[in-house]
Backbone as numpy.savetxt, mean C-alpha at the origin, in Angstrom:
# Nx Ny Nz CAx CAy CAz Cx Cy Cz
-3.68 22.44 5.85 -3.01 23.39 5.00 -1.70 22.84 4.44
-1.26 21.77 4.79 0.26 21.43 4.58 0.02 20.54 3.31
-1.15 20.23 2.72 -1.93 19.67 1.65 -1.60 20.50 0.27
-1.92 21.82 1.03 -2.25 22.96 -0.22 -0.62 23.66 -0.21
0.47 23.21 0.27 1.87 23.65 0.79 2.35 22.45 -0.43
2.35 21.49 -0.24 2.86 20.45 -0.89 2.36 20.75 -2.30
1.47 20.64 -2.35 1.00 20.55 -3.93 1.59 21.64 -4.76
1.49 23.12 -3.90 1.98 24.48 -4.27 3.68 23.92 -5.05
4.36 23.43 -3.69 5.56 23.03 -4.37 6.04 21.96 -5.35
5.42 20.88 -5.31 5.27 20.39 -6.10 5.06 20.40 -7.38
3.79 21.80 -7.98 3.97 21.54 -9.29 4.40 23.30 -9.86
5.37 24.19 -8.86 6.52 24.55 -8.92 7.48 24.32 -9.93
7.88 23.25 -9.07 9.44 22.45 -9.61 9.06 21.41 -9.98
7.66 21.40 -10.79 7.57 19.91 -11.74 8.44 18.48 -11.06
7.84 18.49 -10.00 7.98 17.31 -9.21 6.92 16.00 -9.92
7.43 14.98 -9.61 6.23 14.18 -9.99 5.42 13.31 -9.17
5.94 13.99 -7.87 5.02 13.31 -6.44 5.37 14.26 -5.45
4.40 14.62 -4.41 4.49 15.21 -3.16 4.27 14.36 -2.45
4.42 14.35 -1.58 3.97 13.68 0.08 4.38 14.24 1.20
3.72 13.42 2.61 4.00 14.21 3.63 3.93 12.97 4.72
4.47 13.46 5.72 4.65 12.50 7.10 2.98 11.84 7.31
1.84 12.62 7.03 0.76 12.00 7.07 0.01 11.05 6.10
1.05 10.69 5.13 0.29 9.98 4.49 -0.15 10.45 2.87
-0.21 11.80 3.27 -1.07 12.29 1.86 0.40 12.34 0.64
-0.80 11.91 -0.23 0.40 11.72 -1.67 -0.53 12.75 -2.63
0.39 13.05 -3.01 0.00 14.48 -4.06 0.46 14.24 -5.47
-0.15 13.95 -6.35 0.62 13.69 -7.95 0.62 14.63 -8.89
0.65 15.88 -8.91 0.36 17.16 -10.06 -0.07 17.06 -11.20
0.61 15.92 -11.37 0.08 15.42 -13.24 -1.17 15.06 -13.18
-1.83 14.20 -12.09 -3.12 14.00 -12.60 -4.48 14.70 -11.19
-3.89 15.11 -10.04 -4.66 15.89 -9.52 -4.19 16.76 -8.20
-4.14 17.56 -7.69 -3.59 18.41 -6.97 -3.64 18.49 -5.09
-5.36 17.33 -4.94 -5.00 17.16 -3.79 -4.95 15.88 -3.05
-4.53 15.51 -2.15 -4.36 14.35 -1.60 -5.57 13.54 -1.98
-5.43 11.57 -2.92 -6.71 11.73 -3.06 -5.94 9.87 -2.66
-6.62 9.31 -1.83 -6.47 7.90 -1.18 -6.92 7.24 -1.51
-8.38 7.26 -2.82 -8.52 6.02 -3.70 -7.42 5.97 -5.21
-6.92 6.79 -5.55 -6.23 7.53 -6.31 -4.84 6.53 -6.50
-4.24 7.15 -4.80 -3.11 6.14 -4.47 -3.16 4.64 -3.96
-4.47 3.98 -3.49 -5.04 2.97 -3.76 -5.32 1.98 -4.98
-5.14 2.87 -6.03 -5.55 2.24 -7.56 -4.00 2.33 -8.33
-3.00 3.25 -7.90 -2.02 2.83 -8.51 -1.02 2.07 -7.67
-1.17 1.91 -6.08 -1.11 1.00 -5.42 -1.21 -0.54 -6.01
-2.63 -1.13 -6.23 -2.97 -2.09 -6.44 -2.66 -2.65 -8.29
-2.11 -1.54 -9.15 -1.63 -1.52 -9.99 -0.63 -2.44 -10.30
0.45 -1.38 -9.11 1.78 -1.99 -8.97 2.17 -3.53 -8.56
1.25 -3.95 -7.56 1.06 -5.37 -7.39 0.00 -6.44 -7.76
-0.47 -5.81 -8.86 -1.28 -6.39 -9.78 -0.15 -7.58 -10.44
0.97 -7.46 -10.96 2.13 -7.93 -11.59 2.68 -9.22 -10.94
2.73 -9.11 -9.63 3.38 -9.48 -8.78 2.82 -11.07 -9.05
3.84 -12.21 -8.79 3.16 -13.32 -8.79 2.64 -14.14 -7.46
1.58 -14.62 -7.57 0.73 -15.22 -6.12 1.28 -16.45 -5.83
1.38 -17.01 -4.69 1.66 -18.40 -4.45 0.37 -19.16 -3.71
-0.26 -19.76 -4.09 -1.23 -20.31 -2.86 -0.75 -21.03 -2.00
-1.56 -20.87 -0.96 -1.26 -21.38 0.48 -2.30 -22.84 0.17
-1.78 -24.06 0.72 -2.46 -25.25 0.66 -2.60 -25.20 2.12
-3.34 -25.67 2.86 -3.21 -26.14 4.35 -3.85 -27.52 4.69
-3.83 -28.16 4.99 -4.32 -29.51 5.48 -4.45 -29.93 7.05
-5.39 -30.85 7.12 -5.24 -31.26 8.78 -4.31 -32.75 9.20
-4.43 -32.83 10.59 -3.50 -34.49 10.61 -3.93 -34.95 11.89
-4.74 -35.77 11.82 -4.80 -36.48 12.97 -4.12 -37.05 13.90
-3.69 -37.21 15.33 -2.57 -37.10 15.71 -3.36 -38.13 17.00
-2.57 -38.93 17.31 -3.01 -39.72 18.77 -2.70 -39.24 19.91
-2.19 -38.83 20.01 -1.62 -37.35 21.41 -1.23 -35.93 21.44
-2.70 -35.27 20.90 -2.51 -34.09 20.76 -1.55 -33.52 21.49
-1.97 -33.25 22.90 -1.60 -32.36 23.73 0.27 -32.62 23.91
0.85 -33.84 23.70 2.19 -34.18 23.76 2.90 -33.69 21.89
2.00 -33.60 21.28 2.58 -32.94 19.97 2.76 -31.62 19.79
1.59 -31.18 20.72 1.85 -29.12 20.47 2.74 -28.77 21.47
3.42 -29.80 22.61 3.98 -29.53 23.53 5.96 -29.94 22.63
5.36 -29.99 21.74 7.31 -30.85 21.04 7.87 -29.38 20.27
């Protein structure tokens, strides 16, 4: 019920986001109840932008393992 509490107030006072300690995000403008692919897609939106770095990793042969992971 704290779903249908939020949203109530929310588009009230023309808020432009609800939420709650659980997680649920409420947006009025485009739908009224908590919806987690919703906030998933403007989630992945937002760091759509973001720039990537790749990770390279390589191996190294070593003549004394066990005295190298020990340094």
């Amino acid at each position: 019920m704290d779903d249908v509490f939020v949203a109530e107030q929310a588009t009230e006072s023309d808020d432009a986001c609800g939420d709650e300690p659980s997680g649920a995000w409420i947006r009025p403008d485009q739908t009224l109840y908590p919806a987690g692919p919703l906030a998933a897609c403007k989630l992945s939106a937002l760091v759509d932008g973001i720039e990537q770095y790749p990770i390279h990793r390589g191996s190294l042969e070593v003549a004394e393992r066990t005295a190298t992971m020990g340094a």
